[in-house]
Biopython code that builds the backbone (N, CA, C, O; Angstrom):
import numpy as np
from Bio.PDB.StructureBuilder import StructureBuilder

atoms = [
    (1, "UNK", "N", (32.381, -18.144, -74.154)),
    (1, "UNK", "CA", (33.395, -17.383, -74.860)),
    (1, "UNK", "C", (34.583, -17.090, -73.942)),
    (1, "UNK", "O", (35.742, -17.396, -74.219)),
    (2, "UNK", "N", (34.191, -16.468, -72.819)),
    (2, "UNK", "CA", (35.328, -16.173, -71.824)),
    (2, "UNK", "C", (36.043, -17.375, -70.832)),
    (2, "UNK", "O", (36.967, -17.184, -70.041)),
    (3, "UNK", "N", (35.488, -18.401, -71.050)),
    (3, "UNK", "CA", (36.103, -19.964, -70.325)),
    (3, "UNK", "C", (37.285, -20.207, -71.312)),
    (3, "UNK", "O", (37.741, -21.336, -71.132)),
    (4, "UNK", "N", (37.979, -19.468, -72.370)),
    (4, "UNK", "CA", (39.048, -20.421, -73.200)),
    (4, "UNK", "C", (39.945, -19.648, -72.930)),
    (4, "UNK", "O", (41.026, -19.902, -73.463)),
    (5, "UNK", "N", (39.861, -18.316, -71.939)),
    (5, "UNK", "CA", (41.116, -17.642, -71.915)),
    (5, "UNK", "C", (41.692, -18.290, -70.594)),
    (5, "UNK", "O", (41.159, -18.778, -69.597)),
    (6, "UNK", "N", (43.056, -18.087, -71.012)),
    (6, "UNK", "CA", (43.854, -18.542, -69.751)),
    (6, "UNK", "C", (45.238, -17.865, -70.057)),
    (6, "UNK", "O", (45.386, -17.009, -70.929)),
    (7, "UNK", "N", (46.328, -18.386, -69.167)),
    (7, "UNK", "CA", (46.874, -17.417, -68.509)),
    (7, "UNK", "C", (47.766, -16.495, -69.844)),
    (7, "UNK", "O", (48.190, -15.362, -69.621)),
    (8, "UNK", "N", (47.915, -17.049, -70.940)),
    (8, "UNK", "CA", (48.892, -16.803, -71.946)),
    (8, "UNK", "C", (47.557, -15.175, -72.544)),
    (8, "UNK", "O", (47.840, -13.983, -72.670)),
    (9, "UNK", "N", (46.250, -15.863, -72.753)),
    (9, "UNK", "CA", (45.691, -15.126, -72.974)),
    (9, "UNK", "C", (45.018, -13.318, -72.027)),
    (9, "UNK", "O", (44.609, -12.219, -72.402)),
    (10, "UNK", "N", (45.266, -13.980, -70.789)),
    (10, "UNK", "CA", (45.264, -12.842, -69.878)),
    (10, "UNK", "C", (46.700, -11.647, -70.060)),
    (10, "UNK", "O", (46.676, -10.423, -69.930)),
    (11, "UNK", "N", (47.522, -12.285, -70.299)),
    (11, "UNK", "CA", (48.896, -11.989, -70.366)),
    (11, "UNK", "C", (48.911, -10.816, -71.339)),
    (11, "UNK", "O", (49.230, -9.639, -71.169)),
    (12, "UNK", "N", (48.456, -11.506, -72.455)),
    (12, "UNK", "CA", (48.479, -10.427, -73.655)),
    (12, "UNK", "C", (47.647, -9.488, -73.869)),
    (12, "UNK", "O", (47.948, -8.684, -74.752)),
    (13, "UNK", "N", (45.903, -9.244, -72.867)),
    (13, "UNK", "CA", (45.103, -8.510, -72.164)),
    (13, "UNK", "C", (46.010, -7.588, -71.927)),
    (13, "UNK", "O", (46.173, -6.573, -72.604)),
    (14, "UNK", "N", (46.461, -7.822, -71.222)),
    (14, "UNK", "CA", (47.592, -6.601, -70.201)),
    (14, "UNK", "C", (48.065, -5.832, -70.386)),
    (14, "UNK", "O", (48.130, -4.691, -69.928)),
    (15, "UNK", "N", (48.907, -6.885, -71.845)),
    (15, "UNK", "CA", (50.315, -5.951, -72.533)),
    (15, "UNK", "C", (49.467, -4.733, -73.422)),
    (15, "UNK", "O", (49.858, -3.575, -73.569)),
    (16, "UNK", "N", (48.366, -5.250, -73.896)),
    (16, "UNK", "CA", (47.526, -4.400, -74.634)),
    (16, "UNK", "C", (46.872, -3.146, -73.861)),
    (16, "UNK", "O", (46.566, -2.139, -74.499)),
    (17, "UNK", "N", (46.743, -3.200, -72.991)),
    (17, "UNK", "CA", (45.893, -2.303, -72.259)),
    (17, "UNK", "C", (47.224, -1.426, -71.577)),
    (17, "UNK", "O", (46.994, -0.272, -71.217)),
    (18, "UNK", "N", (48.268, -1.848, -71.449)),
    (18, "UNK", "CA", (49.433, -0.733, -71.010)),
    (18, "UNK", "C", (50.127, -0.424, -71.844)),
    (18, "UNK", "O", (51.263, 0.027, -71.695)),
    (19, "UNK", "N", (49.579, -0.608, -72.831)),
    (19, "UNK", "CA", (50.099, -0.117, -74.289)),
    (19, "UNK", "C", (49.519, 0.857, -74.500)),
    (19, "UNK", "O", (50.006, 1.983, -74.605)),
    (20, "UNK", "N", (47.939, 0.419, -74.628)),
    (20, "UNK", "CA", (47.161, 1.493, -74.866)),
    (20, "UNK", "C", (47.161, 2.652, -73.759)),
    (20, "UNK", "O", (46.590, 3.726, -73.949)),
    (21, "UNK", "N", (47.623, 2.439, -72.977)),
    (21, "UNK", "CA", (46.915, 3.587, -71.555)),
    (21, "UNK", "C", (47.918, 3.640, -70.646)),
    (21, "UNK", "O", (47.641, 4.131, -69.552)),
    (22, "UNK", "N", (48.970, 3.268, -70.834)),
    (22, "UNK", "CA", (50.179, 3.967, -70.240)),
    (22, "UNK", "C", (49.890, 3.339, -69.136)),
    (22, "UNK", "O", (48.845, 2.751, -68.858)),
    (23, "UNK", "N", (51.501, 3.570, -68.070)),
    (23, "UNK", "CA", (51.469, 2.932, -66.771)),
    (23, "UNK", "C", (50.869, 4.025, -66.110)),
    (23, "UNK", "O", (49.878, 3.709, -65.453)),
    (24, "UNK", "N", (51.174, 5.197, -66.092)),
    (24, "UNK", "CA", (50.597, 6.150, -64.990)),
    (24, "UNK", "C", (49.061, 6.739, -65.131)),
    (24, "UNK", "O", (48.538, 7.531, -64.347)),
    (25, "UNK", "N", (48.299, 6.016, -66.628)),
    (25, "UNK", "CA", (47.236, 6.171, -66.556)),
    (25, "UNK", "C", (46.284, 4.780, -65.513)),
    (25, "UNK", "O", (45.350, 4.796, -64.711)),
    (26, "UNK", "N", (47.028, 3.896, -66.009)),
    (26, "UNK", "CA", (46.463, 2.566, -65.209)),
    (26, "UNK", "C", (46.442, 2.917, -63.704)),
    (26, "UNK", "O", (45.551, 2.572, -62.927)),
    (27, "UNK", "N", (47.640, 3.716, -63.360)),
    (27, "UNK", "CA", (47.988, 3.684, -61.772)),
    (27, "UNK", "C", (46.521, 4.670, -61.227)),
    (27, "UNK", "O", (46.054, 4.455, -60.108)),
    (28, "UNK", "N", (46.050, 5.476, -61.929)),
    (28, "UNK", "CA", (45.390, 6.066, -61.326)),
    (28, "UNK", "C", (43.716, 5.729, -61.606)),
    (28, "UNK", "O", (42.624, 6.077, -61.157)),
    (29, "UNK", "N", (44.178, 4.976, -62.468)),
    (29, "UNK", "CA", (42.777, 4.105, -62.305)),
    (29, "UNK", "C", (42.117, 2.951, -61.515)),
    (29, "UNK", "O", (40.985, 2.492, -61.362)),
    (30, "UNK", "N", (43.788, 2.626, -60.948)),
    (30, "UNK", "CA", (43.102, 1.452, -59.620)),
    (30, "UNK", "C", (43.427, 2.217, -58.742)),
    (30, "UNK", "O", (43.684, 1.600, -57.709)),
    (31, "UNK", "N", (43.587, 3.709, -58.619)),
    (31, "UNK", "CA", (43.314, 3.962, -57.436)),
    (31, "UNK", "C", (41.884, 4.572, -56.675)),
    (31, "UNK", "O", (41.437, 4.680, -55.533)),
    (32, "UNK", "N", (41.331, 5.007, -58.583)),
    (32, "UNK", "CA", (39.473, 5.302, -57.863)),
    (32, "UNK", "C", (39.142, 4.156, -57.975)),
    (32, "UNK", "O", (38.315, 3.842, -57.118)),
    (33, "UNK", "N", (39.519, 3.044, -58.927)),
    (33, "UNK", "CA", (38.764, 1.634, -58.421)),
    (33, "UNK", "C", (38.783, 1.363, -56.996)),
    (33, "UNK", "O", (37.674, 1.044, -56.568)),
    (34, "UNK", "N", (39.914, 1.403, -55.946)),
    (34, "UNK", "CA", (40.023, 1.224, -54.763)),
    (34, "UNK", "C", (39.229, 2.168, -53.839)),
    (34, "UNK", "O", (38.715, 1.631, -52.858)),
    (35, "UNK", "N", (39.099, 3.128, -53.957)),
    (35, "UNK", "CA", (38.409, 4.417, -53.647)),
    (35, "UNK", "C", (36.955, 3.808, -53.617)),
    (35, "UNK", "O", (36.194, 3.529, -52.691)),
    (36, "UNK", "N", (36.856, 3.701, -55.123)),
    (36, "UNK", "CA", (34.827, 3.009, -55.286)),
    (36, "UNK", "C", (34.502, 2.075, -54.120)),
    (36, "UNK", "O", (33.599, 1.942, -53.295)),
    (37, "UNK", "N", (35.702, 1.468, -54.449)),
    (37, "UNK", "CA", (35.087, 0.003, -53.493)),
    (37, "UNK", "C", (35.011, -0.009, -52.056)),
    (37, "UNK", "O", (34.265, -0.613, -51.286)),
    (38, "UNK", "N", (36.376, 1.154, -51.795)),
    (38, "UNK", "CA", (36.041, 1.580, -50.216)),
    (38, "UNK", "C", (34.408, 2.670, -49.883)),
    (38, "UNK", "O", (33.860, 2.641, -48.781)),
    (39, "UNK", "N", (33.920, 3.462, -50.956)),
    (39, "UNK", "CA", (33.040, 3.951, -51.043)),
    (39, "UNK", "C", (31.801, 3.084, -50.682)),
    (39, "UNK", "O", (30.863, 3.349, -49.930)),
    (40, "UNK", "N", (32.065, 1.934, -51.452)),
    (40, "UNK", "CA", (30.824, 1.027, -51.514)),
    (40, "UNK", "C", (30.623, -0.241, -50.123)),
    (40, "UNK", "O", (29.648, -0.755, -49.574)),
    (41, "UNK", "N", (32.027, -0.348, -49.984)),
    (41, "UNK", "CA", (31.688, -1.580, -48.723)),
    (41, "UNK", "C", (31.433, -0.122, -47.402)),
    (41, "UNK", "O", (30.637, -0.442, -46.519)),
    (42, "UNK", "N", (31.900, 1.004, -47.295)),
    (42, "UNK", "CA", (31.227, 1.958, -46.613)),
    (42, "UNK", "C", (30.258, 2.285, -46.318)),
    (42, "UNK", "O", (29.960, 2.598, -45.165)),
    (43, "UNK", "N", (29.172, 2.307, -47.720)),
    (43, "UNK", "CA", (27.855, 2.597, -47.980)),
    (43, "UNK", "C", (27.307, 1.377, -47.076)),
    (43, "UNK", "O", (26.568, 1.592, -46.115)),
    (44, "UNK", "N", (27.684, 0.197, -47.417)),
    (44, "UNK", "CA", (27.146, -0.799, -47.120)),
    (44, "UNK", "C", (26.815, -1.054, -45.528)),
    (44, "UNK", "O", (25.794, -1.426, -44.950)),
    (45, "UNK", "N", (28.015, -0.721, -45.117)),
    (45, "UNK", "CA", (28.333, -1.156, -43.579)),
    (45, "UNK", "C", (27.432, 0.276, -42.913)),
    (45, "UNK", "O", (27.037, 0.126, -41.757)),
    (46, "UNK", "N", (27.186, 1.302, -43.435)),
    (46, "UNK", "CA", (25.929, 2.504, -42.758)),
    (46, "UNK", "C", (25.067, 2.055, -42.886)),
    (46, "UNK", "O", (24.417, 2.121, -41.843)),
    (47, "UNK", "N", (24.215, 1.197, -44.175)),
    (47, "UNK", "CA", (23.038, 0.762, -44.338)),
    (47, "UNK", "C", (22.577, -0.260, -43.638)),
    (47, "UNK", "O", (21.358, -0.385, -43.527)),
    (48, "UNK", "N", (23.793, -1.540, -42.798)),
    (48, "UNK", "CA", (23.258, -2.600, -42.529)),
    (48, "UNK", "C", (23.204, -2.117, -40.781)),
    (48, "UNK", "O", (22.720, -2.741, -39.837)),
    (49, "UNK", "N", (23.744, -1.075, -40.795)),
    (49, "UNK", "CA", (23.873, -0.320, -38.859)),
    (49, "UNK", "C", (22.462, 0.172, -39.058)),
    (49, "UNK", "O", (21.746, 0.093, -38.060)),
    (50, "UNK", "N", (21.884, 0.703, -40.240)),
    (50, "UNK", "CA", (20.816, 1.534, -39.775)),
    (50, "UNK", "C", (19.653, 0.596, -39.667)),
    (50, "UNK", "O", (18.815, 0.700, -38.771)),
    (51, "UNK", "N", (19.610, -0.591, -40.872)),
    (51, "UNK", "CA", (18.875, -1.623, -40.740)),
    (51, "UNK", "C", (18.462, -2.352, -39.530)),
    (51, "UNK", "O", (17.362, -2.851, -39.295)),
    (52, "UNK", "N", (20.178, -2.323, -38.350)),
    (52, "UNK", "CA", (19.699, -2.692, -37.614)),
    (52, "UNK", "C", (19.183, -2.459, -36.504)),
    (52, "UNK", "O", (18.766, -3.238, -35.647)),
    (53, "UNK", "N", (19.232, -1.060, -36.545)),
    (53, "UNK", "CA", (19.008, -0.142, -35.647)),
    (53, "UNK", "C", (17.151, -0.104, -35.578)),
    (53, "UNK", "O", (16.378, -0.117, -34.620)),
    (54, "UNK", "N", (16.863, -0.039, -37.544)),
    (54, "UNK", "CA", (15.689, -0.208, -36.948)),
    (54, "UNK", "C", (14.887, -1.244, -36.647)),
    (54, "UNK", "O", (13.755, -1.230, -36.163)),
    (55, "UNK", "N", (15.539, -2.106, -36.959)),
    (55, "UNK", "CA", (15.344, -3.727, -36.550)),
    (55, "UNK", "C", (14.841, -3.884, -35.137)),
    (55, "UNK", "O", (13.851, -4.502, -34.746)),
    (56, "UNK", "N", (15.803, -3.141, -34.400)),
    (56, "UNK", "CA", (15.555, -2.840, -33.139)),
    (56, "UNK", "C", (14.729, -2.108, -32.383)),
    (56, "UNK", "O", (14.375, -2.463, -31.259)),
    (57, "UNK", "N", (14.208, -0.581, -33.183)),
    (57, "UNK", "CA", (13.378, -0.129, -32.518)),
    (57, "UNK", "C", (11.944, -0.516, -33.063)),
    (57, "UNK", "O", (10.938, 0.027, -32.605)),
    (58, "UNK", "N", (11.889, -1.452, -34.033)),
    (58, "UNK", "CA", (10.995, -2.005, -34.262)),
    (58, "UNK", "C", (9.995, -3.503, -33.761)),
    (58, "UNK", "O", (8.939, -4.012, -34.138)),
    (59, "UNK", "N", (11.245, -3.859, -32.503)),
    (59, "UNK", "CA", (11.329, -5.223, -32.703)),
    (59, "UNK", "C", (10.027, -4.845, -31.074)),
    (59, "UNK", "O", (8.897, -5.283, -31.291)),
    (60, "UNK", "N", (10.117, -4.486, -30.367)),
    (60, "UNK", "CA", (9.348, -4.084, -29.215)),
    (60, "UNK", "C", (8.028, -2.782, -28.750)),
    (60, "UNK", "O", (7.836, -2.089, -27.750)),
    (61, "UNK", "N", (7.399, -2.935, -29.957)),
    (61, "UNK", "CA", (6.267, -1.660, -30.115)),
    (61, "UNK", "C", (4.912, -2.253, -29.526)),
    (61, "UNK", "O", (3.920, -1.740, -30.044)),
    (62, "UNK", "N", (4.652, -3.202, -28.577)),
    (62, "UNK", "CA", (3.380, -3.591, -27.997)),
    (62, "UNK", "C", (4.040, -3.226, -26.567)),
    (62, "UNK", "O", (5.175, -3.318, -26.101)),
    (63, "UNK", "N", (2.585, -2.694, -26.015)),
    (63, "UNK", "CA", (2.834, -1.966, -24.860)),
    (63, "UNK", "C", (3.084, -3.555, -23.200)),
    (63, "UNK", "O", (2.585, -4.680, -23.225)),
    (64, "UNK", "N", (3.647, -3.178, -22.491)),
    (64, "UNK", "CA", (3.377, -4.292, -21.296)),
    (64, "UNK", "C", (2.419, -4.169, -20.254)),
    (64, "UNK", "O", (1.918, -3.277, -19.570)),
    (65, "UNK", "N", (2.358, -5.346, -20.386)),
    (65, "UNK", "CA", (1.009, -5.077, -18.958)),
    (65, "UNK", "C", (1.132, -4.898, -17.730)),
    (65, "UNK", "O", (1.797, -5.657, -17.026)),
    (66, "UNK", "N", (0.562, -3.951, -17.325)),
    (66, "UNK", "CA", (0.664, -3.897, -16.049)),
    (66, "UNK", "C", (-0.228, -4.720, -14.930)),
    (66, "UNK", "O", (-0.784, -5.762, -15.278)),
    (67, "UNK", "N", (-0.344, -4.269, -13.684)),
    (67, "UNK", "CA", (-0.973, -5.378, -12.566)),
    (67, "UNK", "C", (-1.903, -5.330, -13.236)),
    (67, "UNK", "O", (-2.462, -6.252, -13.830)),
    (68, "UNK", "N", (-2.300, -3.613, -13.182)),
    (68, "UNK", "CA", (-4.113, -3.422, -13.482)),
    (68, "UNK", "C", (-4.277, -4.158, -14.562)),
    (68, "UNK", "O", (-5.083, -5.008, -14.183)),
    (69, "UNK", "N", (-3.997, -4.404, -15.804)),
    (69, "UNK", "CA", (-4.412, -5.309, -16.836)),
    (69, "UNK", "C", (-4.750, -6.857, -16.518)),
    (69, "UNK", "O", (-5.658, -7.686, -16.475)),
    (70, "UNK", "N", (-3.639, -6.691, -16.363)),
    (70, "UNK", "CA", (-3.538, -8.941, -15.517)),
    (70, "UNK", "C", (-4.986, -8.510, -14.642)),
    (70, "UNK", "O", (-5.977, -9.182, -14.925)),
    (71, "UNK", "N", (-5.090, -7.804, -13.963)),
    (71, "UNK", "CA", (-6.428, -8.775, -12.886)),
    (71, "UNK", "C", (-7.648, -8.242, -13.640)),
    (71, "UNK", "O", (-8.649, -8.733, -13.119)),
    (72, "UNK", "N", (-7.949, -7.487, -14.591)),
    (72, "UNK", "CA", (-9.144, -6.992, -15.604)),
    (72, "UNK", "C", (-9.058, -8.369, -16.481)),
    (72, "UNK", "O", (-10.138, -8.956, -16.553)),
    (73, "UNK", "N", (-8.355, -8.766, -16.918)),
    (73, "UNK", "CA", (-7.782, -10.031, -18.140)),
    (73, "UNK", "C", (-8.803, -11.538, -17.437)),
    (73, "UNK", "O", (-8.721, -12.643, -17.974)),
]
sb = StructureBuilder()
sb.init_structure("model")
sb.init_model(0)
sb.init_chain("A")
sb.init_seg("    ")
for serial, (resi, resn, name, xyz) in enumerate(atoms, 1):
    if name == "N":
        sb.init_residue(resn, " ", resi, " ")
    sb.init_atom(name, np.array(xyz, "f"), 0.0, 1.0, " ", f" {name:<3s}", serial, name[0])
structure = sb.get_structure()
């Protein structure tokens, strides 16, 4: 359904929607859209620090051997 629109049809999307909703309503709607998205690639970039954080303190939890082990072994 949505593969036959093109640009004539985007066009008239537009005119309709700033018809309906005014310019200074639109303006402030891409500005929490921009907001969300800084919200969200934010969220993102804490979650993949903490991921790797514990990536890390996870990555080395077996103890090392010492002499005394090696010559008991």
């Amino acid at each position: 359904m949505l593969n036959n629109i093109g640009l004539p049809g985007l066009l008239l999307i537009a005119v309709v929607v700033l018809v309906l909703f005014g310019r200074g309503k639109i303006s402030s709607l891409m500005g929490e859209v921009g907001k969300g998205i800084t919200a969200f690639k934010k969220g993102v970039r804490e979650e993949t620090e903490e991921a790797a954080k514990s990536l890390e303190s996870a990555r080395d939890v077996t103890p090392e051997e010492t002499g005394r082990q090696k010559d008991e072994a």
